[in-house]
N, C-alpha and C positions, 0 to 999 in steps of 0.2 A: 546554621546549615540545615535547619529543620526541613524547611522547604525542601531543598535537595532529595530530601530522603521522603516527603511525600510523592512530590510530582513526580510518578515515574508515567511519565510519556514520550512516542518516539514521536510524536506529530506534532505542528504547528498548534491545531486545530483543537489536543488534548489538552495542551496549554492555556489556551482561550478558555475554553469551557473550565479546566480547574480554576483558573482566574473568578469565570463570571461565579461559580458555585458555592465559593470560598469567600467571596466580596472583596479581593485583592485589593489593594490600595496602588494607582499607580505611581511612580517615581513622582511626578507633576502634583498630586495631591499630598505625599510625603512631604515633598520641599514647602509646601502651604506648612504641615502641618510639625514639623520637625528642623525645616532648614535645609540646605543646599548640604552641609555638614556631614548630615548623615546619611543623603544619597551618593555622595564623594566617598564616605568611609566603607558603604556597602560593597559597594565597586570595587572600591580599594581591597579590599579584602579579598572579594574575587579572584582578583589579578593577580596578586599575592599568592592564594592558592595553587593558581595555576604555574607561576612562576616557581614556584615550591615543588612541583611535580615535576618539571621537564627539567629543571637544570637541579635538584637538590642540593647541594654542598657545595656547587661549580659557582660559585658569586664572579668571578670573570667574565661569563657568559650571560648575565640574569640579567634581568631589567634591572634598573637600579629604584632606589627607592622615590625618586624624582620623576623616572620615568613613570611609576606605575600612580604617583600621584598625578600628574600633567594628564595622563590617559583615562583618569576617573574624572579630572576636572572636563574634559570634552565629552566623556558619554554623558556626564549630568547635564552641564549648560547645553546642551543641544535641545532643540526643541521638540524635535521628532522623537525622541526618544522620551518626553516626558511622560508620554503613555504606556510604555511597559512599565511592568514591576520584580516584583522578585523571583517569580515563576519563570516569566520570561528570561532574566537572567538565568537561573538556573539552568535552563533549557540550552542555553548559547552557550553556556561554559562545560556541561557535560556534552553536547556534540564537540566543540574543541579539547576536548581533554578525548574524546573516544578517534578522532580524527578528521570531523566533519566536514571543514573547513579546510583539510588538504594536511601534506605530513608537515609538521615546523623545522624537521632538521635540523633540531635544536636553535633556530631561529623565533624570540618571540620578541616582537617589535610592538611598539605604540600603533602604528600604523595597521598593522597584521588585525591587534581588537578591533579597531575601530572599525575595520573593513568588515570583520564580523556581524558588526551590531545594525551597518548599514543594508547585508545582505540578510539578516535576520526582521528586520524592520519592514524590507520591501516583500518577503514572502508571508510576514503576518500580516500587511494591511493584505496582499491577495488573497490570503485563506478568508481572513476577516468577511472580504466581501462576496468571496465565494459561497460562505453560511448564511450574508445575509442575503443572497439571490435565492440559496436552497428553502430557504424562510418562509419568501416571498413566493416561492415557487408553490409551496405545499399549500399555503394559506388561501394561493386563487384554487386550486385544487379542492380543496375544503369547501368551498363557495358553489363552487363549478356542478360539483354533486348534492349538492342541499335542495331538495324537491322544492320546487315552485309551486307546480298547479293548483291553484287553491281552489278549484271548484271540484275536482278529485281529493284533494288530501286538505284535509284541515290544520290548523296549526299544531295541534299538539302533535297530530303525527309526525307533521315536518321536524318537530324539536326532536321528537324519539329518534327516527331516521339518523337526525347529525350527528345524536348522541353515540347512536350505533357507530357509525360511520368513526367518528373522533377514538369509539373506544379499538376500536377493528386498526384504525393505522396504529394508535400507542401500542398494542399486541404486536403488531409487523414489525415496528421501530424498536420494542424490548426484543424480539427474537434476532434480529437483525446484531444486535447489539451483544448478545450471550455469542451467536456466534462468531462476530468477532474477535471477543475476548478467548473465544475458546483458541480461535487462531494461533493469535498472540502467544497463549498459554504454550499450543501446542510446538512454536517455533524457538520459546524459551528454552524449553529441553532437548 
């Protein structure tokens, strides 16, 4: 549960980005490299945990041990899902454990995760493709102001210009950035 205790983000988007920074490995490259086994036991464990927390000592009420295997067997073999990894989970099981997904009323079903992972899946490909339009957005941006006129400006100007230009947005983007964490910071307390 190392992970757990790094990734502390409350956004899709943090997730991704800890993913790409950290070189995550996802479920689909695991199962290459470890087996279907040990993405089954991951999960499993998960599930476990969280089964652990809402019912503790109440085994009457709990998933059983069957069901929480059956329900790791379906988020592993599913296809869609071989692209998250363990961040990802993470991120799904602390919004369900804080209530993100709606109260359980001591209700935790096979079906309940699953339904998690599905509506977790559909708002990370949208963020996904949201960063890669914001990407795409900035890049013709970048283009767009890079001086042309070469009968005014010569090339070396034009490379200093972008340079300027390149190092002027990263300053916008780290300020941008400081103050959002300050936000965060300040909402924490």
């Amino acid at each position: 549960m190392v992970v757990n205790k790094i990734v502390r983000t409350n956004s899709i988007s943090g997730v991704l980005t800890f993913a790409k920074e950290n070189n995550l490995k996802t479920f689909g490259m695991i199962k290459k490299d470890k087996g279907i086994n040990f993405v089954k036991s991951t999960i499993s464990i998960w599930i476990a945990g969280l089964n652990e927390f809402i019912y503790g000592n109440d085994r009457d009420k709990a998933l059983t041990e069957f069901q929480i295997e059956n329900t790791a067997d379906i988020l592993s073999e599913r296809f869609e899902f071989s692209n998250i990894n363990i961040a990802d989970l993470s991120f799904v099981f602390k919004k369900a454990y804080a209530g993100g997904y709606g109260k359980l009323y001591g209700r935790l079903r096979p079906d309940i995760i699953i339904n998690w992972f599905i509506e977790y899946f559909n708002e990370r490909c949208n963020t996904a493709a949201q960063i890669s339009d914001n990407q795409h957005f900035k890049s013709k941006n970048f283009f767009r102001d890079v001086p042309r006129d070469t009968e005014k400006s010569d090339f070396r100007n034009s490379i200093r210009e972008a340079k300027s230009f390149l190092r002027r947005n990263k300053e916008r983007s780290e300020a941008k950035e400081r103050v959002r964490i300050a936000k965060e910071n300040f909402n924490k307390k």
